[in-house]
C-alpha positions in Angstrom: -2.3 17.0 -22.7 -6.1 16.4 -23.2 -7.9 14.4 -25.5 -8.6 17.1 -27.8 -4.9 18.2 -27.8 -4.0 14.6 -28.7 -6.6 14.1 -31.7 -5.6 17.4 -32.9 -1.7 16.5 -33.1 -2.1 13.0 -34.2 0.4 12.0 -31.7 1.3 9.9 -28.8 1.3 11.0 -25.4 5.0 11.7 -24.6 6.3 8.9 -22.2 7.0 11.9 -19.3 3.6 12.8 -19.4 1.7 9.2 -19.2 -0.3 9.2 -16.2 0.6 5.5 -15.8 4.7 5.8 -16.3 4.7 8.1 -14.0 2.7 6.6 -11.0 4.7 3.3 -12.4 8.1 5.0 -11.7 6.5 7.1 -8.6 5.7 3.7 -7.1 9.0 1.8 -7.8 11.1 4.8 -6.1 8.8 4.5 -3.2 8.5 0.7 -2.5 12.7 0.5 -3.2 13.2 3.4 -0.1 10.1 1.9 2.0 12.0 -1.5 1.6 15.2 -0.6 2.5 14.4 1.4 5.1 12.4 -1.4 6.8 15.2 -3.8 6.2 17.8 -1.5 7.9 15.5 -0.3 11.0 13.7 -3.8 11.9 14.9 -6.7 9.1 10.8 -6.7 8.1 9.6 -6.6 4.4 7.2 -3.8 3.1 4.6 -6.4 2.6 4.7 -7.6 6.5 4.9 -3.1 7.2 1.6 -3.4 5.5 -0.1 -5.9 7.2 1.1 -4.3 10.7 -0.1 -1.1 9.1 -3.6 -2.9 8.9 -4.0 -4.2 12.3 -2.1 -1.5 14.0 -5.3 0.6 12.6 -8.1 -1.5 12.8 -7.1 -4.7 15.4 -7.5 -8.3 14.4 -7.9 -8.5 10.9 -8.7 -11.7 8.8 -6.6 -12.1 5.6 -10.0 -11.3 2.8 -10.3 -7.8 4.9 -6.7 -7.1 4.1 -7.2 -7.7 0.5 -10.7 -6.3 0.2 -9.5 -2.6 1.8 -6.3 -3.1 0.3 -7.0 -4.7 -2.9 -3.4 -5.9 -2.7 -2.7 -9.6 -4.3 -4.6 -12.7 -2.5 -1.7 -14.9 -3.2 0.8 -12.1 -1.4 -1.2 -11.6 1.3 -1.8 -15.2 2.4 2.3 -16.1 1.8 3.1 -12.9 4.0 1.2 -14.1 6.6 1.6 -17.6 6.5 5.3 -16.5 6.7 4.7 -13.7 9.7 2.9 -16.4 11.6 5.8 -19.1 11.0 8.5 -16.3 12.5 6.2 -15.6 15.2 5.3 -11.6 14.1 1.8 -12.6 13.8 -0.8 -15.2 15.6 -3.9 -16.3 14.1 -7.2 -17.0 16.3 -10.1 -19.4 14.4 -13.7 -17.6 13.6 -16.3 -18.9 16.3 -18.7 -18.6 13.4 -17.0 -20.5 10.4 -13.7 -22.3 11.2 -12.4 -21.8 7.2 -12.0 -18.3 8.2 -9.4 -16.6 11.2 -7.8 -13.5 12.0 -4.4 -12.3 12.5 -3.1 -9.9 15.2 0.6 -9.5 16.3 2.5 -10.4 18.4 4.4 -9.1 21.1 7.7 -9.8 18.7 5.5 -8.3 16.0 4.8 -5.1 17.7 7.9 -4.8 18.7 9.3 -4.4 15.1 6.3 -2.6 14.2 7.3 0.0 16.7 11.0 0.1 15.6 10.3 0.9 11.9 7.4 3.0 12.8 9.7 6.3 13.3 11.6 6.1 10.5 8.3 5.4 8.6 6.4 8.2 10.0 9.2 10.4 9.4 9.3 9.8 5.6 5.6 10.1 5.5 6.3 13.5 6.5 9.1 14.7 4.6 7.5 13.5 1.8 4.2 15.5 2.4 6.4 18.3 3.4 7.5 19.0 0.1 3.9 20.4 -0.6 2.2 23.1 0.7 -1.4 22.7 2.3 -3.3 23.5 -1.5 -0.7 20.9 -3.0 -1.3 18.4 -0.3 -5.6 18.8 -1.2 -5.4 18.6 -4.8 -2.6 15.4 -4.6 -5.2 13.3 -2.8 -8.2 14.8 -4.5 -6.4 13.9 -7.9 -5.6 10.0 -6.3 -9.7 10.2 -5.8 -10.5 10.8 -9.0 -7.7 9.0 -10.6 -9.6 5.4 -8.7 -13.0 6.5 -10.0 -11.6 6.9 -13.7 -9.6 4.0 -13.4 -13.0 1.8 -12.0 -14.9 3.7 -15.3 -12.3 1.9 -17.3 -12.9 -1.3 -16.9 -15.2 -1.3 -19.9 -12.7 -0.8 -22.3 -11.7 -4.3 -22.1 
């Protein structure tokens, strides 16, 4: 329904067809499946899959990189790792420049649980992306593109 469909009925958007109820719901379904799949396959939270996820792609990371490509919660972030570090999933080396800062890498525990869940994870990713056909697959990420850049245009209307 577009904007001019919506001033020409004078009604609200019906609930099935809110961009944000369904990416809400989209979301939930996900993060409940990704959670219990973790918890089944390597007793790890989908918070500590995503930090692994992080460093498994780009090394040592510190805990404002996570955030800044993630733009997950700063409060989260520093708890999950403060708590991966504690259980041994994670070690922490000190900046040679600035001492405040330090970044995390696994550990040999770590990777090992990384690399449990990680086939049951992959495997999802694909079934999930199976479900659409190559054109499908473009336009559903194209869409999550321009989805971001409206959302950031947004920002204005508070």
């Amino acid at each position: 329904m577009t904007k001019k469909m919506l001033e020409q009925s004078g009604k609200t958007i019906p609930l099935q067809q809110m961009v944000t109820f369904r990416l809400a719901r989209l979301h939930a379904k996900t993060n409940a499946q990704s959670t219990r799949i973790l918890n089944k396959s390597a007793g790890i939270t989908l918070s500590q899959w995503r930090i692994m996820v992080l460093i498994e792609s780009h090394g040592k990371t510190s805990p404002k990189e996570f955030v800044k490509h993630t733009k997950f919660d700063k409060g989260l972030v520093s708890r999950t790792i403060k708590g991966m570090i504690k259980n041994g999933l994670l070690y922490a080396e000190s900046s040679d420049s600035d001492q405040r800062s330090h970044s995390v890498d696994m550990t040999e525990k770590g990777l090992a649980l990384f690399e449990r869940a990680r086939p049951y994870m992959r495997e999802r990713q694909v079934r999930l992306l199976d479900c659409l056909n190559k054109d499908e697959r473009n336009a559903l990420f194209e869409s999550f593109d321009k989805l971001e850049v409206a959302i950031d245009s947004l920002d204005e209307l508070l």
